[in-house]
Each structure stands twice: as structure tokens, then as C-alpha cells.
MARMIGU-49271 format. One record per residue: residue number from 1; residue in one letter; chain; y negated, x negated, z of N, C-alpha, C in turn. Coordinates in steps of 0.05 Angstrom, whole numbers, plus 32768, in hexadecimal, padded with zeros to 4 digits. Each point is the difference from the previous one (the first is absolute). Layout:
N
ATOM rofi bafi vomar   nv   nu   nw  cav  cau  caw   cv   cu   cw
ATOM  NUM    a     A    Y    X    Z    Y    X    Z    Y    X    Z
...
//
This chain:
79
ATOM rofi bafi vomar   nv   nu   nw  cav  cau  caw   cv   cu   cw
ATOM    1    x     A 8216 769D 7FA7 800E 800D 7FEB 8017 8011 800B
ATOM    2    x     A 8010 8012 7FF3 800D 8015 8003 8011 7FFB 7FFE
ATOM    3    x     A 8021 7FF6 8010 8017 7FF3 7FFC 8012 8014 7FF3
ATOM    4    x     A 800D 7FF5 7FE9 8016 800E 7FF7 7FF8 801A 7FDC
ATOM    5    x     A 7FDF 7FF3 8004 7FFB 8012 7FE6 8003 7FF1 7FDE
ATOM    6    x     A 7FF8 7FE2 800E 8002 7FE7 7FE5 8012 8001 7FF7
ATOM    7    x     A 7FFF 7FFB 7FE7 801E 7FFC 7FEC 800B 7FDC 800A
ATOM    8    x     A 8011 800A 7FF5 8014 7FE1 8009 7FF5 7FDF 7FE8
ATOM    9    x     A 7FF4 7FEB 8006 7FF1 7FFA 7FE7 8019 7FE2 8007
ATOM   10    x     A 800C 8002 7FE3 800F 7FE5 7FF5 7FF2 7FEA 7FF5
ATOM   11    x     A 8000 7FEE 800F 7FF3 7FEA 7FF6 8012 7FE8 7FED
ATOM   12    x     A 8011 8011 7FF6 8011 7FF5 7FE9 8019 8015 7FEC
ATOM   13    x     A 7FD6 800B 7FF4 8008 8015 7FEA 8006 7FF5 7FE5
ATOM   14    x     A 8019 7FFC 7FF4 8005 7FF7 7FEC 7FF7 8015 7FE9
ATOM   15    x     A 7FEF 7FF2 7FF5 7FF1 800C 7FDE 800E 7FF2 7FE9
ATOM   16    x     A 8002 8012 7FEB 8011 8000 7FE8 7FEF 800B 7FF0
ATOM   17    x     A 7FFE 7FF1 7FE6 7FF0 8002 7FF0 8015 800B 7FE2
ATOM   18    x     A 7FF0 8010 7FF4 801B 8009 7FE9 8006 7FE5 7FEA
ATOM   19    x     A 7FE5 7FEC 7FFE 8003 7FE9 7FF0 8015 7FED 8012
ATOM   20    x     A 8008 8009 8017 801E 7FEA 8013 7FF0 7FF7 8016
ATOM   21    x     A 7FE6 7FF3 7FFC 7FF5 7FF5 801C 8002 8013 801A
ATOM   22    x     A 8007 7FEB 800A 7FFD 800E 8025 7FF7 7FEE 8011
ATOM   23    x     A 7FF1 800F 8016 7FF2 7FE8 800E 7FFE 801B 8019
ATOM   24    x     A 7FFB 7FEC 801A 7FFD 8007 8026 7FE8 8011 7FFC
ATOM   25    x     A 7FF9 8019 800E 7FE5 8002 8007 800C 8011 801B
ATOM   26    x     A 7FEB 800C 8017 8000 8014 8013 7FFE 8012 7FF7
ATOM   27    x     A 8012 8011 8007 7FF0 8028 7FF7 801B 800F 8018
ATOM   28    x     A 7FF7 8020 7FFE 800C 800C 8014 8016 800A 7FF6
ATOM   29    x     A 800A 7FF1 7FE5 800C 800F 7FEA 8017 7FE3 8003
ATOM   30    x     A 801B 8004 8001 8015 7FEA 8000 7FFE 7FE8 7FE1
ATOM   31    x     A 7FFE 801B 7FEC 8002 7FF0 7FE6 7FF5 800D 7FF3
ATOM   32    x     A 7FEA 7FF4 7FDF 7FF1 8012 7FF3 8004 7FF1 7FE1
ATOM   33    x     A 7FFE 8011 7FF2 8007 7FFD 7FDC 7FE9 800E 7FFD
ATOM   34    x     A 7FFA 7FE9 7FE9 7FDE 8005 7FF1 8007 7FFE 7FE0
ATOM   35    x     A 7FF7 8001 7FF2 8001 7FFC 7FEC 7FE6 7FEF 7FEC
ATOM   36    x     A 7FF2 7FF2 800B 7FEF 7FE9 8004 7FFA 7FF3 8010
ATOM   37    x     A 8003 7FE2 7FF7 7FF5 7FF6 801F 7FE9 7FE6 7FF4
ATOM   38    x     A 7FFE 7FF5 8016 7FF3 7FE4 7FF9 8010 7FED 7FE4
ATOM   39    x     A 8014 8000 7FFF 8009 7FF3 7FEA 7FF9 8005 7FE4
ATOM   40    x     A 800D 8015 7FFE 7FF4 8010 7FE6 7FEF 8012 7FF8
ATOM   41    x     A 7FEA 7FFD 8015 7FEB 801A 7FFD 7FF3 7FEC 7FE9
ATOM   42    x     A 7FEC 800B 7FEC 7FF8 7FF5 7FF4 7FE4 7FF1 8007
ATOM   43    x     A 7FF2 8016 801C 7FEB 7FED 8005 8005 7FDF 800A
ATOM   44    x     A 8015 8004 800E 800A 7FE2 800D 800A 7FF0 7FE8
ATOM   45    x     A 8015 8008 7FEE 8006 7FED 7FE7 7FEF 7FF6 7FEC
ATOM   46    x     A 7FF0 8015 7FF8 7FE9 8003 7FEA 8012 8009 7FE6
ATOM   47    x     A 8012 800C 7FF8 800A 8008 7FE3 8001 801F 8009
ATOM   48    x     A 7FF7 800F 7FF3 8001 8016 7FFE 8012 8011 7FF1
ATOM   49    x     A 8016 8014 8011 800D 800D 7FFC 7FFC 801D 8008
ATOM   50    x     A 8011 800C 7FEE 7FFF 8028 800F 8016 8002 8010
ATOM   51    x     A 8002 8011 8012 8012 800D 8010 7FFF 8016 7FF8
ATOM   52    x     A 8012 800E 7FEB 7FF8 8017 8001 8018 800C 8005
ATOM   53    x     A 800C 800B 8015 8018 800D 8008 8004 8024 7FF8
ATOM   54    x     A 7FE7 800A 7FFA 8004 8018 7FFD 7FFE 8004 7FE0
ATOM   55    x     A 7FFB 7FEE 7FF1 7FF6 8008 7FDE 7FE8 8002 7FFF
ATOM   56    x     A 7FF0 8009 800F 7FE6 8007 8004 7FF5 7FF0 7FE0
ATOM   57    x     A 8009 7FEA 7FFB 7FF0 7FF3 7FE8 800A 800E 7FE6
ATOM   58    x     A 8014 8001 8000 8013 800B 7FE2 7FED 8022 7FFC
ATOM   59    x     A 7FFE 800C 801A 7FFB 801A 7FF8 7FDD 8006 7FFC
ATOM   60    x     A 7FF4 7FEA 800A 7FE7 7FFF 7FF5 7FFC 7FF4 7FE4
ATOM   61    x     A 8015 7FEF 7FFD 7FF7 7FF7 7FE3 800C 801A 7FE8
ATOM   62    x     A 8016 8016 800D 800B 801A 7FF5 7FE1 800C 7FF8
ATOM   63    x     A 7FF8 800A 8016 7FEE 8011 7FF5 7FE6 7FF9 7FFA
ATOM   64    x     A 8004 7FDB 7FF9 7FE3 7FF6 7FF1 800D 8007 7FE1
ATOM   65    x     A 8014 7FF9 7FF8 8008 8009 7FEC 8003 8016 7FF8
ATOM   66    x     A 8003 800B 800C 8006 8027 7FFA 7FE1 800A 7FF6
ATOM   67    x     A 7FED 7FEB 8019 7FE6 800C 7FF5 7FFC 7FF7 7FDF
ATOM   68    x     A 8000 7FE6 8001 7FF8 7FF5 7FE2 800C 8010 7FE2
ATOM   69    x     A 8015 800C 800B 8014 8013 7FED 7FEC 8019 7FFA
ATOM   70    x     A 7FF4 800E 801A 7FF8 8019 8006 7FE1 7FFB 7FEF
ATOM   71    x     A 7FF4 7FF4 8008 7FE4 7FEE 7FEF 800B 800B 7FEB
ATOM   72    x     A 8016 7FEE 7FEF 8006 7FF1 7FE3 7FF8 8024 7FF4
ATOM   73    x     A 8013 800B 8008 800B 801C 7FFC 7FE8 8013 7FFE
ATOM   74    x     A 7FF4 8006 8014 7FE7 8008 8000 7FEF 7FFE 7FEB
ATOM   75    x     A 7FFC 7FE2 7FFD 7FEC 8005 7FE1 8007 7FFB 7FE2
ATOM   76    x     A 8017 7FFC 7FFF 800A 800D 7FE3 8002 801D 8000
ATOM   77    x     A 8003 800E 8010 7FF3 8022 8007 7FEA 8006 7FF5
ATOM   78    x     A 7FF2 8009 7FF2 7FDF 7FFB 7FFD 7FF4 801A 7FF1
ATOM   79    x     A 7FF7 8013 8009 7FFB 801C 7FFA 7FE5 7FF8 7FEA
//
């Protein structure tokens, strides 16, 4: 191997979870923030929750409604 090209690897990378858990792992990275982990992911707990950080849900349910409006509208129209 090629001396001096490897990243530097910490074998006591503190992880932080946005639910508070933190726990040891290796990486080349000193410290890393996740925002799921084993604690509260839902496949490991079993209760199912959304993450939805961007709205992504609010603005799909916007324009399920906008449609149902646009429908409604549409056929009281009736040539």
C-alpha cells in the first residue's frame, strides 16, 4: 500500500442521534449526527412514525385537495 494517501480512521467516533442516543463506532470522521438510528428507527422499534422535515406530506395532501376542488368545479360546468 501507498504510505500517506489513507485518511486518518478514529476508532472512537462518537455518533449522536437527533432522538439523544449516542453510541462508539470507527469511521474516518471524528464525530457524526444522524438523524435516525437504531433506537428510534421504526424498523428496530416497530411503531411507525413520519419524518418528514421538508413538508413534503402537508404539500402533497395541498394539491390532493386542490385537485378534489378542481374535479368538484369542473363538473358543475356542464355545456
Amino acid at each position: 500500500m501507498k504510505q500517506g494517501i489513507h485518511p486518518i480512521y478514529h476508532s472512537d467516533c462518537q455518533v449522536t442521534c437527533a432522538c439523544g442516543n449516542k453510541f462508539t463506532t470507527g469511521s474516518t470522521l471524528e464525530k457524526i449526527e444522524v438523524e435516525v438510528c437504531s433506537k428510534c428507527h421504526p424498523f428496530f422499534t416497530g411503531q411507525h412514525k413520519f419524518v418528514d422535515i421538508k413538508g413534503r406530506i402537508d404539500k402533497f395532501k395541498e394539491k390532493q385537495a386542490q385537485g378534489v376542488a378542481y374535479k368538484a368545479k369542473k363538473s358543475l360546468i356542464r355545456f
